[in-house]
KOLDRENBA-374064 format. One record per residue (C-alpha): residue number from 1; residue in one letter; chain; x, y, z. Coordinates in steps of 0.05 Angstrom, whole numbers. Example, Ala and Ser with C-alpha at 12.3 -4.5 7.8 and 13.67 -1.06 7.14 Angstrom:
REM residues 2
> pos	code	unit	xx	yy	zz
> 1	A	A	246	-90	156
> 2	S	A	273	-21	143
This chain:
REM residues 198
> pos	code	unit	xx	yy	zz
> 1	X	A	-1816	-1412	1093
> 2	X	A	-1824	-1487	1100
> 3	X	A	-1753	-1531	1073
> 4	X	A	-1756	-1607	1053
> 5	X	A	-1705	-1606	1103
> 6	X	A	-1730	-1582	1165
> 7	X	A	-1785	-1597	1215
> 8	X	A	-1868	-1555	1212
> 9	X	A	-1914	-1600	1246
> 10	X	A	-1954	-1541	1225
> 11	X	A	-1957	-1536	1152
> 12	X	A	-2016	-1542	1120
> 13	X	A	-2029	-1620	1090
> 14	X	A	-2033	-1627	1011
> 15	X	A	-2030	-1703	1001
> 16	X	A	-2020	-1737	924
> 17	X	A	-2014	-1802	919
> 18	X	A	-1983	-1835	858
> 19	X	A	-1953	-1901	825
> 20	X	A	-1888	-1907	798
> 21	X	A	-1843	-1968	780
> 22	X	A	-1779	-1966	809
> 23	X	A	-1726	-2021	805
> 24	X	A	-1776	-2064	764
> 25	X	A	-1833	-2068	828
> 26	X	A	-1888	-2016	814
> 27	X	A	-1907	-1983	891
> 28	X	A	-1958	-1935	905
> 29	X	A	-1925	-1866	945
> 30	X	A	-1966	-1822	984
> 31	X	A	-1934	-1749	994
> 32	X	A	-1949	-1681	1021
> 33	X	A	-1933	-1614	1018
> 34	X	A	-1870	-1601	1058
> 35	X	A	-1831	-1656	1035
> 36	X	A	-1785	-1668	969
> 37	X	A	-1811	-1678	900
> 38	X	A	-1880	-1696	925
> 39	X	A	-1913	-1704	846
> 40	X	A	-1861	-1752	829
> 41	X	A	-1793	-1786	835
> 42	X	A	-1732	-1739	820
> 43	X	A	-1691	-1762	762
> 44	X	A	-1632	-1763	809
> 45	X	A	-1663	-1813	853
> 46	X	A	-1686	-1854	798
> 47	X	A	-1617	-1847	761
> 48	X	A	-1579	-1872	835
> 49	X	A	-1633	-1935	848
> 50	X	A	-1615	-1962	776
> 51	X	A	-1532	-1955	786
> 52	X	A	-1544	-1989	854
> 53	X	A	-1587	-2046	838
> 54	X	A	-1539	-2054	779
> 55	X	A	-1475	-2054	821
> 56	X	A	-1432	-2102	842
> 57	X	A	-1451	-2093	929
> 58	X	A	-1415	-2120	989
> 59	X	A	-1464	-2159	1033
> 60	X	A	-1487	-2120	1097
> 61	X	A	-1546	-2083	1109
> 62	X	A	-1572	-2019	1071
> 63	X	A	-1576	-1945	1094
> 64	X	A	-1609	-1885	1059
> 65	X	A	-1591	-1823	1097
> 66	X	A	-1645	-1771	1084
> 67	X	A	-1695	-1808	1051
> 68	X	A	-1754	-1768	1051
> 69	X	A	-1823	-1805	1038
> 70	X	A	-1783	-1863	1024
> 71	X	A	-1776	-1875	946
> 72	X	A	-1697	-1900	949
> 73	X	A	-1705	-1934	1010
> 74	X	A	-1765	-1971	997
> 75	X	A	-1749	-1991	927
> 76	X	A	-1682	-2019	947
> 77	X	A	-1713	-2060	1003
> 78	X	A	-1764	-2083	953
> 79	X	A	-1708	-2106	907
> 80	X	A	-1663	-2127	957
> 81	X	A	-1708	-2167	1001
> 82	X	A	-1661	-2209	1042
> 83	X	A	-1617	-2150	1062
> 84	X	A	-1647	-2100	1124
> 85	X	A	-1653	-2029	1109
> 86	X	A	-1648	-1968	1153
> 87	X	A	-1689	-1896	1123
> 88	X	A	-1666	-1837	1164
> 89	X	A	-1697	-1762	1156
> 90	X	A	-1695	-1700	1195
> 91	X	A	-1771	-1677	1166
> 92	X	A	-1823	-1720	1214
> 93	X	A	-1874	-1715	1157
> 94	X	A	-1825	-1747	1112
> 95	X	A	-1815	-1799	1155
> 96	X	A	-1891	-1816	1175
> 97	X	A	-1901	-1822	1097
> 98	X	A	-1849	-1865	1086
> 99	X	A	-1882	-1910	1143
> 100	X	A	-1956	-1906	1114
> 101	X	A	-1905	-1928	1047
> 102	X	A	-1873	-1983	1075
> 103	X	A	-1938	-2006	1093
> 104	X	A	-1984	-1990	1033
> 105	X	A	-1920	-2027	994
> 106	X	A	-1915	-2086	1043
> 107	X	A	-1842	-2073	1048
> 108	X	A	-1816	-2108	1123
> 109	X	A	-1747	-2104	1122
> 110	X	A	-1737	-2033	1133
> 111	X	A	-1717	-1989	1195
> 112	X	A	-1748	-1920	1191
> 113	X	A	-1721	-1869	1249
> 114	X	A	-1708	-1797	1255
> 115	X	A	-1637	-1771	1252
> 116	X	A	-1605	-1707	1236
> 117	X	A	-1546	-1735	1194
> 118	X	A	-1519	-1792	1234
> 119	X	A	-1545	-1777	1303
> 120	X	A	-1584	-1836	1313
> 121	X	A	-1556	-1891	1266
> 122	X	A	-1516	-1950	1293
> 123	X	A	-1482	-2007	1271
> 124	X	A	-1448	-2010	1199
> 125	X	A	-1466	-2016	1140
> 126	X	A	-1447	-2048	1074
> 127	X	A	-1481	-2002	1032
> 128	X	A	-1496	-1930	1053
> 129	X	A	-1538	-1887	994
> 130	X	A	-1555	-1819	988
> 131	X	A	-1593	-1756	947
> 132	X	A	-1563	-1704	1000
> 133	X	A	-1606	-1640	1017
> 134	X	A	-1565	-1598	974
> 135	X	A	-1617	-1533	993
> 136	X	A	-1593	-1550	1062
> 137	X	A	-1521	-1522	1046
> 138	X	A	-1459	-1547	1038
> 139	X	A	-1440	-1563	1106
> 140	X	A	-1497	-1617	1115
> 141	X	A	-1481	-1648	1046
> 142	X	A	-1407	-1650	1068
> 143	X	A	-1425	-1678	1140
> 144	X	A	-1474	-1736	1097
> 145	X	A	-1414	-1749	1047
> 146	X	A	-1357	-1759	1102
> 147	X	A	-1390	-1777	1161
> 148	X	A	-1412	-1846	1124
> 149	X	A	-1344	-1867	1133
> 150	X	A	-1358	-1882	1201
> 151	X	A	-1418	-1927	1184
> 152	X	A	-1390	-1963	1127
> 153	X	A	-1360	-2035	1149
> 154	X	A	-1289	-2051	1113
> 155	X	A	-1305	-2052	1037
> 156	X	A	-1367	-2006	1042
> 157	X	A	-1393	-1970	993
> 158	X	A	-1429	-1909	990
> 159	X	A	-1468	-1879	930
> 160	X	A	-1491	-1804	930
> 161	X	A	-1528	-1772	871
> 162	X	A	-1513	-1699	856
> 163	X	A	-1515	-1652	796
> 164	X	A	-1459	-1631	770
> 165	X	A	-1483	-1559	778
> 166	X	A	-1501	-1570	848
> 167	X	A	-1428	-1598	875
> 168	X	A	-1412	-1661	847
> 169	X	A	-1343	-1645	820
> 170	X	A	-1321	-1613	893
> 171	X	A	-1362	-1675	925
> 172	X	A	-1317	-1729	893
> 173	X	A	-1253	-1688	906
> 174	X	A	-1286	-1697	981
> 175	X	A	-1288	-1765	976
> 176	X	A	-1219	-1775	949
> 177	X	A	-1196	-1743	1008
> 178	X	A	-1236	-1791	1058
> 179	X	A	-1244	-1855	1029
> 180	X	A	-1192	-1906	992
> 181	X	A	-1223	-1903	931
> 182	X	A	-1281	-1857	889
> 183	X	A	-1300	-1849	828
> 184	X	A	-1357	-1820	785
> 185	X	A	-1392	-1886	763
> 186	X	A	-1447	-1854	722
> 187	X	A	-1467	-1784	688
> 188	X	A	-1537	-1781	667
> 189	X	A	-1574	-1708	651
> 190	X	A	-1523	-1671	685
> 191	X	A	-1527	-1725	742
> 192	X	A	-1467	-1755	775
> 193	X	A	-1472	-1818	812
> 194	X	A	-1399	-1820	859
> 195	X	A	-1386	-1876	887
> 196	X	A	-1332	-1888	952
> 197	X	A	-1310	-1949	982
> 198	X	A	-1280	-1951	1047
């Protein structure tokens, strides 16, 4: 069976294409089977753009670690248009949508590579975001939530979405343990939006 998450050059293509406004800018997505929430953007993602955008955010440059066909990254570097944003996924199909996005949204300043995690991101960042794999287990969503430390300059923060039901209480207790600060910043449908700062 095929996983958001991993890599099947050989699943069969089912592309939708749809519109959706997202951080006031309405952008056109194109998805396909194999990737996540392909007829439209997840709630959680949605919930975590709006807390960003509406955030008080140390200057640097953006990264969205697993970000699929591109819906938090893009929007974000939409919004944000002076800051550079880097899109990482495992899933190659994500990734090639989120290009043919970028593209069909004429959004420049963005950075879209493969990585597993944090394998091929460098530099820091002021701002690291995140709607972790959670199917993926808990290891990877641990690696994603502590490994950012690493990437985040002094003053960093990093914003993950999770469900409540799917981790979030044991996620912040996680980042209390890594980072100087965290806090749940905003509970929406079950939704938590935990925010760290390094």
């Amino acid at each position: 069976m095929n996983h958001y998450y991993t890599n099947d050059p050989d699943l069969e293509h089912d592309e939708h294409q749809f519109d959706f406004e997202l951080a006031g800018n309405r952008l056109r997505f194109t998805t396909d089977s194999g990737v996540f929430s392909k007829h439209t953007i997840d709630y959680g993602s949605r919930v975590l753009i709006e807390t960003v955008i509406a955030s008080d955010l140390p200057a640097g440059a953006l990264l969205d670690v697993g970000t699929g066909y591109g819906p938090i990254g893009l929007s974000l570097a939409k919004h944000f248009g002076d800051r550079k944003i880097t899109m990482t996924d495992v899933n190659q199909r994500a990734l090639g949508l989120a290009k043919r996005n970028a593209d069909a949204n004429d959004v420049k300043n963005v950075t879209i590579l493969e990585s597993d995690r944090y394998s091929a991101v460098t530099g820091d960042f002021g701002v690291i975001v995140t709607n972790p794999p959670v199917r993926a287990g808990k290891t990877i969503v641990t690696d994603i939530i502590a490994g950012a430390d690493a990437h985040l300059s002094e003053g960093g923060q990093l914003f993950v979405v999770l469900q409540k039901k799917q981790g979030a209480p044991s996620a912040l207790k996680l980042m209390r343990e890594v980072y100087s600060e965290a806090d749940v910043i905003k509970k929406d449908r079950g939704y938590y939006i935990l925010r760290a700062i390094k």
